[in-house]
N, C-alpha and C positions, 0 to 999 in steps of 0.2 A: 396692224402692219406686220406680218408673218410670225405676231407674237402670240405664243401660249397659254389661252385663261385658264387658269387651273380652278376647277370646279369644290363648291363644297367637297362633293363625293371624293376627287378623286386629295385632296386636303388631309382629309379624315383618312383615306387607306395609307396615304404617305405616311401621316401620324402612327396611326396603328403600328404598320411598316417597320419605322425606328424603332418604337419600343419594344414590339416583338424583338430585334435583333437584340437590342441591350439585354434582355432579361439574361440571357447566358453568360453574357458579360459579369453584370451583378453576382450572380449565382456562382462564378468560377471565384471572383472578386471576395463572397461570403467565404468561401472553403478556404481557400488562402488566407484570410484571415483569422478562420475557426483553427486550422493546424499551427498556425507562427504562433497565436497566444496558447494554443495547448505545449508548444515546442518550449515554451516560457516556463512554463508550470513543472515540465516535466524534467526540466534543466536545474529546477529549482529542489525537487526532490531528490535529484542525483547528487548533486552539491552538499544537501542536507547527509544524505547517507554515507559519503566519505568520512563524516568526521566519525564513524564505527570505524571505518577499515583503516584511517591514518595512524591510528598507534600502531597496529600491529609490527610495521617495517621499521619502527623508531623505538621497541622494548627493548634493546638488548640497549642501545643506546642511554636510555633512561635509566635502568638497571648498574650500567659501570659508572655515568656518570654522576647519580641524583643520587647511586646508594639503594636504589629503591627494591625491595623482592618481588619474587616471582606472582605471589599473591597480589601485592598492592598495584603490579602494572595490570594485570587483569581485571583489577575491579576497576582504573583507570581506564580501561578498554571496555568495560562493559556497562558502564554506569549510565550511558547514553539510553541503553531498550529498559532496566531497574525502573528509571523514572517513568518512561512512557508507561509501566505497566502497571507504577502507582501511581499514573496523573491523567492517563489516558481520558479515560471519562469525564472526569472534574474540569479537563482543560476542554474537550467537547463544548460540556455545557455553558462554560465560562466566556467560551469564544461565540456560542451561537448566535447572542445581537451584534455581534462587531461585522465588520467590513472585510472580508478574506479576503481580496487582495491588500488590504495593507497591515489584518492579520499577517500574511504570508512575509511580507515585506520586513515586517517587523521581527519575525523569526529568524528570520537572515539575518538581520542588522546585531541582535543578540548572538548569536552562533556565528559571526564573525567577529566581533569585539571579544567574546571571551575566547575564542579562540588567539588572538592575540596574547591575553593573559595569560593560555597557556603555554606559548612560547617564549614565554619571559622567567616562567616561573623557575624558581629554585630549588622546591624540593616537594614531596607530597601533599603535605595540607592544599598548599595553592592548586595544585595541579589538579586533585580531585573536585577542589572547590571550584574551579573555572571549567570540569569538563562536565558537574552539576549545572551549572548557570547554562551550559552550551546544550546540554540535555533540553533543559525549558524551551529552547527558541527549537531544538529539533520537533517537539513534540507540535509545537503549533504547527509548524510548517508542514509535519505529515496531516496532519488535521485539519489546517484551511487548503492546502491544495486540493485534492480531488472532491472539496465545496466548490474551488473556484472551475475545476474540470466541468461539474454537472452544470455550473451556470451557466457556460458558453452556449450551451442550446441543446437540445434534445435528439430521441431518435439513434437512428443505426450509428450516427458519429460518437455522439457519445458512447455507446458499447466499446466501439472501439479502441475511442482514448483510456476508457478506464482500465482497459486491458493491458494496453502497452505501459500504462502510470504503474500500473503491477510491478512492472521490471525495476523500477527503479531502485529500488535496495541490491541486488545483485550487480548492477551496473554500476552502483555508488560505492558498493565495498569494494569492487575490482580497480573502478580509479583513485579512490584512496590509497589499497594497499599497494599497487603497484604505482603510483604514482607517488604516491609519498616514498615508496624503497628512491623511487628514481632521483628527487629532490634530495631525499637526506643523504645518497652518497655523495651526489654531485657540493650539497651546497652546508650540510649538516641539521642536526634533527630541528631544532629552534628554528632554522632558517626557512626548514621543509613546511613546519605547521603553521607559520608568518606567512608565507605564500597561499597556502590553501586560507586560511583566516580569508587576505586580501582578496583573492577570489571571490568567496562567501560576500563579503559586501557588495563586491560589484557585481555579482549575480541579483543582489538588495537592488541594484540599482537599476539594472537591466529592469526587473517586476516592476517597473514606476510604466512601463509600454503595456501592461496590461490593460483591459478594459475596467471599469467601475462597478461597482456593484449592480444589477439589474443589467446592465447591457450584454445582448444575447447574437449568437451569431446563428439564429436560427436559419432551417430551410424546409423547406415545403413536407419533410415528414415529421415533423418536431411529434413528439410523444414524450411520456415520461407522467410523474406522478400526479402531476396537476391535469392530464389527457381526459377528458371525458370520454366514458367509452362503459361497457358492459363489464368490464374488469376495473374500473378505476374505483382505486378508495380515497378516502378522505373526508374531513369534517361536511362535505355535502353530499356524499355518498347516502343514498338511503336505503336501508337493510335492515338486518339482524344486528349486521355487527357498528352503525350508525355511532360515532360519538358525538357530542357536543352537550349543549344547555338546553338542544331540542329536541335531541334524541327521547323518546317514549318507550316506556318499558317498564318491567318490575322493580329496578332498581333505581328510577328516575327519581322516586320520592321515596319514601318510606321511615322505617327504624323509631318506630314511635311518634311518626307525624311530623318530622322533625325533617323540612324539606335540605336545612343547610349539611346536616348529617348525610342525607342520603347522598347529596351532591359533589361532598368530599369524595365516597366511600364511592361513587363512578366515576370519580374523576379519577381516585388510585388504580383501579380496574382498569379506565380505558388507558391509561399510561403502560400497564403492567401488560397489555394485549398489545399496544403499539410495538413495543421493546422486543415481546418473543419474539419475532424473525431475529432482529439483528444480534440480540444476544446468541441464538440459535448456530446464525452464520459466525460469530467469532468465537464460542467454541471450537465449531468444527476448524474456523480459522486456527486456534490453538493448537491441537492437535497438529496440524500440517507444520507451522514453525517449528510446534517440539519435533516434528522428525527430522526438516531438512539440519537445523543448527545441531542437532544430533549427532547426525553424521558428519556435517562440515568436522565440529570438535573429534568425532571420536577416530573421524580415519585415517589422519596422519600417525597418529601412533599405531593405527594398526598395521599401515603399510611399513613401519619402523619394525614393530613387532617379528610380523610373519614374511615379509617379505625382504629385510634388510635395506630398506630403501630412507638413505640418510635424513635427518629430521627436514633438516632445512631442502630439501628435494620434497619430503612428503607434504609439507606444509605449500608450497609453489604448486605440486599435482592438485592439491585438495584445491585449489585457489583457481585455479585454471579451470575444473570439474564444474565449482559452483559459476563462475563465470561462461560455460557454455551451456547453462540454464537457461540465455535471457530467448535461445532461440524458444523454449516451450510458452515465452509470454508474450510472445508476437506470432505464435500460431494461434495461442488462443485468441489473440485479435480478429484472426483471420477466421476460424472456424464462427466466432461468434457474430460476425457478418455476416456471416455466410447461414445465418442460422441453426445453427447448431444449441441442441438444448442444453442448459447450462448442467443440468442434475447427469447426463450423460458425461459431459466435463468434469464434473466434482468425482465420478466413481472413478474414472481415471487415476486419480490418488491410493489406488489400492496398487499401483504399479509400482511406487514405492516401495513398501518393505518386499516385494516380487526381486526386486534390483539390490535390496541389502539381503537377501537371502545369497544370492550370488557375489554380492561385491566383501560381505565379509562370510563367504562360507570355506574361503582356505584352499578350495577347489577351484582348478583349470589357470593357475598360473594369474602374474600380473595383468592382463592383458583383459581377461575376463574380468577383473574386477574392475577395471580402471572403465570397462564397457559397461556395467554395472552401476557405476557410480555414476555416469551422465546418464542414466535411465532415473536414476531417482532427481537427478537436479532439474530435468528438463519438467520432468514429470511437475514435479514441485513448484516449477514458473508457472507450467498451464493453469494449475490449479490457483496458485495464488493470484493470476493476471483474471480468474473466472471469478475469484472474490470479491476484487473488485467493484468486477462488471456489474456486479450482483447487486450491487447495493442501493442504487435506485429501486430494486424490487421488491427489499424488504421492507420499507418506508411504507405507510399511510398516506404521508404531507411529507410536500420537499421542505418541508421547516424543519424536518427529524432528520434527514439526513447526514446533521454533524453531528449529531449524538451518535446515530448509529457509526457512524466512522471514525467517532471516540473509542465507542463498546470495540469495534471491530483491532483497530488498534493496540489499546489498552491488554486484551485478549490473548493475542498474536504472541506480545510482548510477554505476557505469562508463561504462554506456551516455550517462547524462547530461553527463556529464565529457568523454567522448569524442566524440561527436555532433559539436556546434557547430563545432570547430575542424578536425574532417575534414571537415566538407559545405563549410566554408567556403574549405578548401584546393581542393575542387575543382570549388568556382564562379570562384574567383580563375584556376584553372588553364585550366578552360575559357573564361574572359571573359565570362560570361552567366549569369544567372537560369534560364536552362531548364535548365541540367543537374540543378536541384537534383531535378526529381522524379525522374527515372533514377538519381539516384544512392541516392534513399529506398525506391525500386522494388527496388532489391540487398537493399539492409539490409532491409524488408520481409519480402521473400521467402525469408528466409534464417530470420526471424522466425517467421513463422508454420509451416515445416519444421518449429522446434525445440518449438513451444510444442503441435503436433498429436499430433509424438512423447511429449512430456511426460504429455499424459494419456491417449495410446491409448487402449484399451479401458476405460478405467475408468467403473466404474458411478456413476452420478449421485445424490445424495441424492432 
């Protein structure tokens, strides 16, 4: 009676229909999903990195009141990268069967309790001793986050986050230090580092919205190490370079018959073949920290030196210099989207000492140098935001992945540790400022060798 039978056929196209229109739905639904838990992670490394840059605006403070010297707030201020560069790896490994998000979670909860303690504290012992305990919970937290980054899902996103996770130390020293100045005028220094503590936890708290271990926000280009393909390695990889109990070869048995002998002595082998990338990459990673923390340390005084520009002025320029770095780590986001090869990115890092050759040659006034100096920080971001990115490529198995961003770590942390006090031996040694870019020109170049080798040929998301 003027009603519509709707036919199998046309049933089935309705169905089709709908679903076809959902699927973008979903897929816009995925990405919004992949960025707010990347947004998570990334909030959680900035948080983490403050607690480097919150002494520095509360030393003078700790100094008149605690008593403390010039020396002991320093290692107070630096004791946080010390450890990662003796725990680096060991805390890798240590962490690799756990659960990174509550790894991560639990790095927080640590690195805000003792941050508490040391706003309480009275006098050195404590103080060292709570910004040690607070060191532990940063070191995990640099270490399960960008696990918990590659979990979310593979492919061109991933590049990308691990790029912009790059920035996070420049981003987190800048609101530390300037955040903490801001806090300890308004409200005093205990009060300042009780504040950021409280933070810290509830950043702890926020990470409980992340996803579980395994759950993925994949999308229809997922790639990465587990990817079958003509480039994929890993234990079912079959090749030359094939590891496992079924790999066949000279070394598979041997050393007097002795199958359990041989099996060790490939096993050390295929460990020590896993590793060179990523050791490779945090060398040259090393290298890159010793120059930017090089220079953050050495140019306030130089701009004190040679240009008359007051401590506490040259220390806010130098601060402001490294803080308009993070634009070099969200280009490298963009460039390696965009496909851009990463070994063309890593040679980029010879623009550095190109930019201390200018920013400490004494030559063309304040203005040039000060132009100089963001030539090396920016520089510095792209590179560091590319090492990152990198690190799915050094890998075998996504199982090695938090070792290698132990090695990669731990490294860096070297680098940083190491840096300052040889550039500074051999500016002292020469009697001038200009040797410092020659001597970042070494270290450099020695850098980007290692960080080209790291990802040869490997295929790009």
């Amino acid at each position: 009676m003027g009603k519509k039978n709707d036919t199998p056929d046309t049933a089935a196209a309705d169905t089709a229909a709908t679903a076809e229109a959902r699927i973008p739905e979903s897929g816009e639904h995925i990405t919004h999903a992949y960025w707010w838990h990347f947004a998570l992670i990334y909030l959680a490394g900035v948080m983490a990195a403050t607690s480097i840059g919150r002494i520095t605006p509360v030393s003078i403070a700790l100094e008149d009141e605690l008593g403390l010297s010039l020396g002991q707030v320093g290692l107070i201020a630096s004791s946080v990268t010390a450890v990662a560069a003796v725990l680096g790896l060991a805390a890798s490994v240590a962490l690799r069967p756990l659960d990174p998000r509550r790894t991560l979670i639990g790095g927080l909860v640590v690195m805000g309790l003792a941050g508490l303690l040391v706003s309480r504290a009275g006098g050195f012992p404590l103080l060292l001793g709570g910004r040690l305990v607070e060191s532990v919970g940063y070191v995990v937290v640099v270490i399960a986050a960008p696990v918990l980054v590659m979990g979310l899902g593979d492919g061109g996103r991933r590049t990308t986050a691990l790029a912009i996770w790059g920035t996070f130390m420049p981003v987190g020293l800048a609101l530390g230090a300037f955040g903490g100045g801001l806090l300890s005028a308004a409200f005093g220094w205990r009060a300042s580092l009780a504040i950021a503590a409280a933070a810290t936890l509830a950043m702890a708290g926020a990470a409980l919205w992340l996803p579980a271990a395994g759950t993925r926000q994949d999308g229809p280009d997922a790639e990465g190490p587990d990817a079958k393909g003509p480039d994929a390695e890993g234990p079912d990889a079959k090749g030359p370079d094939a590891e496992g109990p079924d790999a066949k070869g000279p070394d598979a048995e041997g050393h007097g018959g002795d199958p359990a002998r041989g099996e060790a002595s490939g096993d050390r082998r295929a460990r020590a073949r896993r590793l060179a990338r990523p050791f490779a990459l945090g060398a040259g990673f090393a290298t890159i920290s010793a120059t930017i923390v090089s220079f953050v340390a050495l140019y306030p005084t130089y701009l004190h030196d040679e240009f008359d520009v007051p401590t506490a002025a040259a220390g806010t320029l130098t601060g402001s210099v490294s803080f308009a770095g993070v634009v070099g780590g969200f280009a490298a986001s963009v460039l390696l989207r965009r496909g851009a090869p990463m070994k063309y990115l890593f040679t980029a890092a010879l623009l550095m000492p190109v930019g201390a050759f200018a920013a400490f040659g004494s030559a063309g006034g304040l203005g040039i140098s000060m132009t100089s100096a963001v030539l090396i920080a920016v520089t510095n971001e792209l590179v560091v935001a590319t090492v990152f990115a990198a690190l799915p490529l050094v890998v075998r198995t996504s199982a090695d992945v938090g070792v290698a961003n132990g090695v990669v770590a731990q490294l860096g942390s070297v680098g940083s540790l190491a840096g300052p006090p040889l550039v500074g031996l051999v500016v002292t040694a020469a009697d001038g400022w200009w040797v410092v870019g020659p001597a970042l020109l070494v270290g450099c170049a020695v850098g980007v060798v290692l960080l080209r080798a790291a990802v040869g040929r490997a295929r790009q998301a």
